[in-house]
N, C-alpha and C positions, 0 to 999 in steps of 0.2 A: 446347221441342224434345224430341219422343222420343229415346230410346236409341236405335232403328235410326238416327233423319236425324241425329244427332250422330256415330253410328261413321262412315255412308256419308262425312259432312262433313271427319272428317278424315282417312280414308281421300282421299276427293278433293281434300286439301291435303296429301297425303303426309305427313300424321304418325302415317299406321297404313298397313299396305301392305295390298294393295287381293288381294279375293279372285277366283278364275275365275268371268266370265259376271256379273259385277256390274252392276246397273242402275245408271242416273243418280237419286237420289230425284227423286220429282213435285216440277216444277216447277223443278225447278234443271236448267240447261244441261250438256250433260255437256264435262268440258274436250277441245280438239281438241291434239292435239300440232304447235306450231308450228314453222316450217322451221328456226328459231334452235332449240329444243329438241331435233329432231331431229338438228339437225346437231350439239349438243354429245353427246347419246348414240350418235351414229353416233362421236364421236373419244376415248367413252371405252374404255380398256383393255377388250381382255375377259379375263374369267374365264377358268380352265382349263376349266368346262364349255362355253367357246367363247359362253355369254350376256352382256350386259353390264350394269353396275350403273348402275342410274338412280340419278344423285347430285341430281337435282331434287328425288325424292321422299323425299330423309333418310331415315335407317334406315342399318343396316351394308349389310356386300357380300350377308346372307344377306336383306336386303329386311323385316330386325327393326327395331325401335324402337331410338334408342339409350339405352343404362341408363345412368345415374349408377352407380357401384360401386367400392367401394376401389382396384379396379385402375388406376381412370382417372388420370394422374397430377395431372390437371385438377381433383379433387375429394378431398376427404377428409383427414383427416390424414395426415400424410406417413411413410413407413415408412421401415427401412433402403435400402432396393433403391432407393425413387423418392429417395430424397437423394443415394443415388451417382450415378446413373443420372441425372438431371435436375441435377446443382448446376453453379451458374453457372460455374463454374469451368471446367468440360469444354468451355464454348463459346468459351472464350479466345483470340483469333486470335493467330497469331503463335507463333514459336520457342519453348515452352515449356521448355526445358533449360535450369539454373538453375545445375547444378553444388549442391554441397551450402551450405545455409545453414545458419548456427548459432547458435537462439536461448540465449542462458547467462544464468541471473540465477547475481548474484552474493549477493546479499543478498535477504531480504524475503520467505522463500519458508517458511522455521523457523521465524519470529520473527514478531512485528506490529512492523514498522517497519524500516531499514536499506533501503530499497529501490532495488537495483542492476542492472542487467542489460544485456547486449552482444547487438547481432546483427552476426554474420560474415559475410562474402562476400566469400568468395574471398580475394584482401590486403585488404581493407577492415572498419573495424569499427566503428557506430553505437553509440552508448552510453545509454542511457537513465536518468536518473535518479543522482541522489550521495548518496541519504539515511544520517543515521544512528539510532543507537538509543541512548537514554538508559542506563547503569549498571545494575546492579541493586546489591543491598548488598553480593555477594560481589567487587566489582569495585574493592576499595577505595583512594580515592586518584583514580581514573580517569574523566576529564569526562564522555566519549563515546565510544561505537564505530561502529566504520566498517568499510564489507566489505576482507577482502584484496583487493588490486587487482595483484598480482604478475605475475600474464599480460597483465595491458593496460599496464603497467610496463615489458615486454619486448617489447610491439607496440605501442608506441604509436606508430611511424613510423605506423603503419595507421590511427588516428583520422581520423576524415572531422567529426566532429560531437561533443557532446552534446546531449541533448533533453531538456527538463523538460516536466513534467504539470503541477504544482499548485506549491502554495508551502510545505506544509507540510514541515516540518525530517525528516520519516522519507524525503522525494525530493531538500530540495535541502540539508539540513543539513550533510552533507559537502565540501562545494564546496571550503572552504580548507583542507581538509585531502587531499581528493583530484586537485585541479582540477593545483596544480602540480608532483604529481608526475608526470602525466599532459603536461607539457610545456604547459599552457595552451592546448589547443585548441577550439576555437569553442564558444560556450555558445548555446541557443536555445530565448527562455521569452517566454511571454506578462508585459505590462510590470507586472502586480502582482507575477506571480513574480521578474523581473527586480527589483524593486527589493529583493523580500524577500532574493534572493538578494546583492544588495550593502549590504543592512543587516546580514546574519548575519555580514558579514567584520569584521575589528576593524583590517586589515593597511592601511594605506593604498599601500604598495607593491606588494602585492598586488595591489590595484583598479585601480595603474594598468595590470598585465600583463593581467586578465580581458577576453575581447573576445565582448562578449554582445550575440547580435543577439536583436532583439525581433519577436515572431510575433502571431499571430491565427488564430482559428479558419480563416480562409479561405485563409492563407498555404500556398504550395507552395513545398516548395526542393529543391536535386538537390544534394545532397552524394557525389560522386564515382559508384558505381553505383547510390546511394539516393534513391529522389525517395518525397520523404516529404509528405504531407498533413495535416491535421490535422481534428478535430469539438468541437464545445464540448457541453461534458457537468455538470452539476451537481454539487457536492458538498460542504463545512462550511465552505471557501474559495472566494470566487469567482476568475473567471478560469483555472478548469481546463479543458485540451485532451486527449480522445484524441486517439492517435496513427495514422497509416494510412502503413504503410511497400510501396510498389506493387513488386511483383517478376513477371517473366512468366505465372509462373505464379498467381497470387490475390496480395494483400493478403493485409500479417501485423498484425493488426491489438493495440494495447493501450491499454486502455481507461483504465486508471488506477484512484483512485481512483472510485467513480459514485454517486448516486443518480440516482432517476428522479423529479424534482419539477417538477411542473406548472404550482405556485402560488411557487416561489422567492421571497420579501421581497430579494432584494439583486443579483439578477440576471436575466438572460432564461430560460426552462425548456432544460434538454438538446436540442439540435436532434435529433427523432427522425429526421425526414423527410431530413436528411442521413444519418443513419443507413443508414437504409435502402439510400438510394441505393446506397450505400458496397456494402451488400449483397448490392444488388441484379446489381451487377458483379464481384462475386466474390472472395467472401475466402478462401482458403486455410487462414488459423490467428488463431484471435481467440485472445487472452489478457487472460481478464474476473477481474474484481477478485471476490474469489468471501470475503472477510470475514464479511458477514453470509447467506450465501445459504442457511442451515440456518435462517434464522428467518421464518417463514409472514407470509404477507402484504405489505404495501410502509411503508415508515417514513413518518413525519409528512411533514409541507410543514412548512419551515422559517417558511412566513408563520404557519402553528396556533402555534408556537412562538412567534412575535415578538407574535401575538395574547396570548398567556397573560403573558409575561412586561410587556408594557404595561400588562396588569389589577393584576399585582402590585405595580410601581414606583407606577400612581396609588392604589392600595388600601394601603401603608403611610405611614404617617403618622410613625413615628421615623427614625432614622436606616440606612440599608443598606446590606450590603454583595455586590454580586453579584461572583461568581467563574467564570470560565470560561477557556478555554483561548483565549491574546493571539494565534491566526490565526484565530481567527471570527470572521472584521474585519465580515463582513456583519450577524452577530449583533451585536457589541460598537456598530455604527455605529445603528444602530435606537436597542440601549438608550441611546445617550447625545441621540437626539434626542427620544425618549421624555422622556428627564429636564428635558432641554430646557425641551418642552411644559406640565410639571408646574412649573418654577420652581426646581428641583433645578442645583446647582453639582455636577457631575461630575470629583471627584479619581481621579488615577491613581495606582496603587502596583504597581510592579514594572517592571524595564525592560524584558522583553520587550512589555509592554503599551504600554507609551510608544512605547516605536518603531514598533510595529504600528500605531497611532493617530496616528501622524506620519504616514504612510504612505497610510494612508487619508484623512486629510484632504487628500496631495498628488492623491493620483487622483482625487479626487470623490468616492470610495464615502460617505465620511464629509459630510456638510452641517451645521452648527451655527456659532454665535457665539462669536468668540474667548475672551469671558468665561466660556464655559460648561465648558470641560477646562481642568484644572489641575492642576500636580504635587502630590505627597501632600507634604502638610505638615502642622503644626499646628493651621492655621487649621480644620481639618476637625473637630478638636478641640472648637474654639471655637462655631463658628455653630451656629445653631438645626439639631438634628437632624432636623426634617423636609425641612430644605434640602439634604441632602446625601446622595447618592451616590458611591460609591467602589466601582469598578470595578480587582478584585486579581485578580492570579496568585495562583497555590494551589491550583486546583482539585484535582488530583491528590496533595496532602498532603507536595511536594517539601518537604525540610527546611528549606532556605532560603528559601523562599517567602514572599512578603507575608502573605498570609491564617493561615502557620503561625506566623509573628510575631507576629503579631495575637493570633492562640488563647493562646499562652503565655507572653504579655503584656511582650516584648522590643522592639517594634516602635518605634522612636525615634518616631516622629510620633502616635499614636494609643492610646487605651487604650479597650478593649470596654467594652459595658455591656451588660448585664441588657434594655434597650429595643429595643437593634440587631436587625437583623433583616439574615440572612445565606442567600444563594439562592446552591444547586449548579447552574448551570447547564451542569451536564458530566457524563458519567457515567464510573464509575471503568475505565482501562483495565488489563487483569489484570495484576495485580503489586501497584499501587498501595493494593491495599485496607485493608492496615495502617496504614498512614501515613494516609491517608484519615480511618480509624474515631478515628484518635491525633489528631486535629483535632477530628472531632467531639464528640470526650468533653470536650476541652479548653473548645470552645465553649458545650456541655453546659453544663460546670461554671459557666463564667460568668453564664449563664440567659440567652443568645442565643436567639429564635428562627427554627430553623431550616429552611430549605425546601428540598429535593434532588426529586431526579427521581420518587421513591415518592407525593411530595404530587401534584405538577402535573406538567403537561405542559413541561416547562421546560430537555428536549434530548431532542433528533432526531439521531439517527447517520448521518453522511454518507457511508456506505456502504448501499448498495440490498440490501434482503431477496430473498426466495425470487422473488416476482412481478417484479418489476423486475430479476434478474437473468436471467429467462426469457425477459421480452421482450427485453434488450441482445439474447440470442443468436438469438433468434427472425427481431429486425431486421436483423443481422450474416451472419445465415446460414452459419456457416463450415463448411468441409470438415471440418476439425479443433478441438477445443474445448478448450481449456489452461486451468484456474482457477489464475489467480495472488495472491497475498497471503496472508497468516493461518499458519494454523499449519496443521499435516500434517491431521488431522480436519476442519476447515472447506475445503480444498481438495476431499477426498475426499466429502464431502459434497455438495460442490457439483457435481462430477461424477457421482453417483449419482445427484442429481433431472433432469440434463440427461438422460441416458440414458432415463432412466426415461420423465419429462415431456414431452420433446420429440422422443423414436425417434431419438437417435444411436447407432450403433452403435459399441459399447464398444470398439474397436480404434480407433476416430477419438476417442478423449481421451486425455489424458498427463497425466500427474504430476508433474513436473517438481521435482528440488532443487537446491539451489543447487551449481552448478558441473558438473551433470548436465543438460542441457536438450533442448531440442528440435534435432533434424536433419532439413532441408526439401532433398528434393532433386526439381524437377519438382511434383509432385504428390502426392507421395509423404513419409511422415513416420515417422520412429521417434526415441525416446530414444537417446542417446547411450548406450556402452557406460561399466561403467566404469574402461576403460583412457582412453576420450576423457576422463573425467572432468576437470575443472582445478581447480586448487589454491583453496579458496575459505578460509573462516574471516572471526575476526573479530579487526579491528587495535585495541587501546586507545590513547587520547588522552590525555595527560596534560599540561597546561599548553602545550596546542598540541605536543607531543611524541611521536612514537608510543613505547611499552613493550614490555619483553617480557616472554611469559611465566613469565620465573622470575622478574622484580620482582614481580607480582601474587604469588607463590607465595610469596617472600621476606613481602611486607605480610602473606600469609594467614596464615602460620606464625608472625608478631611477633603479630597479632590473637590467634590462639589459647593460646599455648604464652610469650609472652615470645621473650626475644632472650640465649643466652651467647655471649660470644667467649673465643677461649683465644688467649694469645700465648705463643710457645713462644721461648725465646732459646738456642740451643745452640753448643756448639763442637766443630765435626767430627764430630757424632751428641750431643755429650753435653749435658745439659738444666742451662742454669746458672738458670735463671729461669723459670717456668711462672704465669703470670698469668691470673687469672678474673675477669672481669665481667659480669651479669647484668641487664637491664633488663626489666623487666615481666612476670619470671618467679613462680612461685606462692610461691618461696623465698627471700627476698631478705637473708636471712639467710646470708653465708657461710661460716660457722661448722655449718649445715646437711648431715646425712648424705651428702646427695647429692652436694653439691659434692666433697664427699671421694671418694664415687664415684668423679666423671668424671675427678677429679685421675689415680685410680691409672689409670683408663681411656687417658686421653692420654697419660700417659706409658707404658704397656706397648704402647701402638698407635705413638708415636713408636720407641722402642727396636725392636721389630720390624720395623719398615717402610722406616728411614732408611739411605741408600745415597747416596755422593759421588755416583754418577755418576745418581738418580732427579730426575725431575722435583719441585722441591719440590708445584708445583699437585697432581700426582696425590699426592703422601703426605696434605696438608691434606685432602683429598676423605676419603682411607680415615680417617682421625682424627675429620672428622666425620659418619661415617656410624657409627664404632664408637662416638660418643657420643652419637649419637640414638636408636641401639637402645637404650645404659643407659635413655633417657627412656622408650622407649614399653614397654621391661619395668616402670617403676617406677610408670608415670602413664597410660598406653593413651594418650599424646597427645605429639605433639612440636613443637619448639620451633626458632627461626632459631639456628642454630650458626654461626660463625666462626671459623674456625680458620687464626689465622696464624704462620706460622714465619720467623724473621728468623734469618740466619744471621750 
């Protein structure tokens, strides 16, 4: 076909508009306008120039082609304007006024791990999540911490609910230490988490007060103004749920921990296509797990990982030992059918592992023969080392730990060899890496060889990279984009490539810190100020006990400096007796210059200070403050003083 009978052809199907005095090309029939055609352009509008638009023949009002163009909001990537201006939100039928909503973590927002957080409405308040965070070394003495929970302490008439996500101890590790001070109101977990969370209690009284109802991705419940949904989403534990909490105005949606894995070994892949859905109706405010979202590209499939570590387990021929973190029940359940297969007796050493693997043989995740798991004993000892596998705690280089036992050769059941072969299947989470390296040196020494994440492929992070956090938000669509978890830098980052990446305009993200959060009222969104601020921190645990800040300060100052006390015996002001003792201090010699010091010190701070009618507590205080300056003139460091006066 010529160029002319091609333009006439679709000019004469109205896909080019038709010029004055136009013939029919030879041979083609020219089209007649039928009564049905003309009657719909006799009933179309007209124009201000009083003509009217043929909509048979496509093209705009000016009788043009129509063009694809950024503008259309039908095409292209999406800009600031077409996301306001189009998001599903704005077509939400119904009463939109919400009054103000109040998303607050309490936890998890500073830190990696502790992760806590309220939503408000109105008298009513959802709770998400009770995790804690493990000590570091300045915390000495102290099991675990856990968020202040002070304001839901003094609201807790208002509790409707709590919600867990996943199972791991940074969401539900707090439970017995937060759950009943909170009045024990309703718990609501999917039933892996559910049992994890009634393994981590030790209380049996306790268990019988907890009243935990069990969910599913599919499950919908309406806890007083909150009808809450759920999504299943992938991550280093299985049976994790986002959350989708429905309000007039959009869905607030949070996501949890995530990755985005296709090929999962222990579960089903993340329902995207509910996802979507979810988004497709309109979310308001996601709050996406944003830990790894500064690192390019998307993490492993946990099945590359379960591939690699089967090649290893049949490829040693001595004895091994792998290490990994006791809630990678998916991973830990593979390795031990793995071993299975190979003819391998699979010992356990460390109790969180044992429990964890109790657990999972109750659910199914776990499938093997009774004879194949066994507690760590001796015998592991004894039998042929190609027979044997032992699956330890340790991976992160905890002092007490099985694998640390192991390394420096205390461990009552087992003694290392030069043959053993010992796989990281973990990678270090920051802090841990001293402790970590003091393992490996240890192992070193012994002529263990060793295999960590730098050899093979042998862990995947169950937190989604840079791609897989793009698409959560992409599928989610929200008006507003909140990065939750990690620390202050990987949140802000994460916000920076959504902007960036995906055209949100930088007033629709927040930042959110703990006790500082998000304010939803209608459609509309801003940080709290910080007068709303609420009292957040972190509470230490000690022997199921919370502490307080001046014990830790007390322990810090005996750790650095030693411990004096002075006991002072007087009558009516005057000093019959002045007693010094010293434990752990640099001098322990009391015969020592300094003791003579604080001697003349306390008694010239006594004689000055002491009044029938003073509080003895406040003179003790002034006594030992004038004898911790002697210390930090004589030493630049000070020490736990005790200053007691018996009258």
């Amino acid at each position: 076909m010529s160029e002319d009978k091609l333009t006439s052809f679709l000019r004469s199907s109205g896909l080019l508009p038709k010029t004055e005095n136009e013939k029919p090309v030879a041979g083609q029939k020219s089209r007649k306008k039928t009564n049905s055609t003309a009657s719909k352009a006799k009933n179309q509008p007209a124009r201000k120039d009083g003509s009217r638009r043929n909509m048979d023949k496509g093209g705009n009002k000016n009788g043009e082609p129509r063009k694809i163009s950024n503008h259309n909001p039908n095409f292209g990537r999406p800009t600031h304007e077409k996301r306001e201006k189009y998001h599903p939100t704005n077509y939400l039928k119904g009463e939109k006024k919400t009054g103000d909503i109040r998303i607050v973590p309490l936890g998890g927002l500073e830190q990696v791990g502790m992760n806590m957080m309220f939503i408000e409405w109105g008298d009513e308040i959802l709770i998400i999540d009770t995790g804690l965070l493990f000590p570091d070394a300045e915390h000495l003495g102290v099991d675990v911490l856990v968020p202040n929970i002070e304001y839901l302490v003094q609201n807790k008439h208002k509790i409707k609910g709590v919600i867990y996500t996943h199972g791991h101890l940074d969401h539900i590790g707090g439970v017995p230490h937060i759950i009943p001070e909170l009045g024990f109101p309703k718990m609501y977990a999917t039933r892996l988490t559910k049992e994890l969370i009634l393994a981590n209690t030790d209380h049996p009284d306790m268990l019988k007060k907890y009243k935990i109802m069990e969910i599913t991705p599919e499950s919908k419940i309406k806890l007083g103004r909150f009808e809450v949904e759920f999504f299943h989403i992938n991550h280093s534990i299985p049976d994790g749920v986002g959350i989708v909490v429905n309000t007039p105005a959009g869905a607030i949606i949070n996501t949890s921990d995530f990755k985005i894995d296709h090929n999962p070994s222990d579960e089903n892949p993340a329902d995207l296509g509910r996802i979507a859905q979810i988004g497709k109706k309109g979310v308001l405010a996601a709050l996406v797990d944003s830990t790894n979202a500064m690192k390019p590209g998307q993490t492993l499939s946990e099945s590359v990982v379960q591939a690699e570590l089967s090649k290893q387990i049949e490829s040693v021929k001595g004895r091994m030992i792998i290490t990994t973190f006791a809630s990678s029940i998916g991973r830990i359940s593979k390795i031990v059918e793995t071993a299975e297969k190979c003819g391998k007796t699979v010992f356990i050493s460390g109790r969180s592992m044992e429990k964890n693997l109790t657990i999972a043989r109750k659910l199914n995740y776990l499938k093997c023969k009774d004879g194949t798991l066994q507690r760590m004993s001796r015998k592991a000892d004894k039998m042929d080392p190609s027979k044997v596998l032992i699956l330890s705690t340790g991976s992160q280089g905890e002092p007490l730990a099985a694998l640390t036992r192991m390394a420096v050769g205390t461990h009552r059941d087992i003694t290392l060899k030069k043959e053993d072969t010992i796989l990281f299947s973990s990678s270090p989470i920051i802090g841990n890496e001293t402790n970590i390296v003091s393992v490996i040196n240890n192992l070193t020494e012994i002529g263990c060889t060793i295999i960590d994440k730098d050899g093979f492929d042998v862990y995947v992070s169950g937190h989604g990279y840079a791609d897989e956090v793009k698409l959560m938000v992409s599928l989610l669509n929200p008006k507003y984009f909140v990065p939750i978890h990690g620390e202050l830098f990987m949140r802000h980052g994460s916000r920076d490539m959504i902007i960036k990446e995906l055209a949100f305009p930088p007033e629709n993200t927040f930042i959110m810190r703990n006790g500082r959060g998000l304010v939803l009222n209608g459609n509309k969104a801003r940080l709290m100020t910080p007068k709303e601020a609420i009292k957040t921190g972190i509470e230490m645990i000690d022997i199921r006990e919370k502490i307080d800040e001046h014990i830790l300060r007390d322990r810090t100052l005996m750790g650095h400096g030693g411990a004096i006390m002075f006991v002072i015996n007087h009558a009516k002001g005057v000093i019959k007796d002045l007693e010094i003792r010293a434990k752990g201090f640099r001098h322990m010699n009391m015969k020592h210059e300094i003791f003579k010091l604080l001697e003349d010190t306390v008694r010239k701070s006594f004689e000055k200070g002491y009044s029938s009618a003073k509080n003895t507590k406040a003179l003790e205080k002034v006594i030992g403050e004038n004898a911790q300056r002697v210390l930090m003139q004589k030493f630049r460091k000070e020490a736990l003083i005790e200053v007691i006066v018996l009258d």
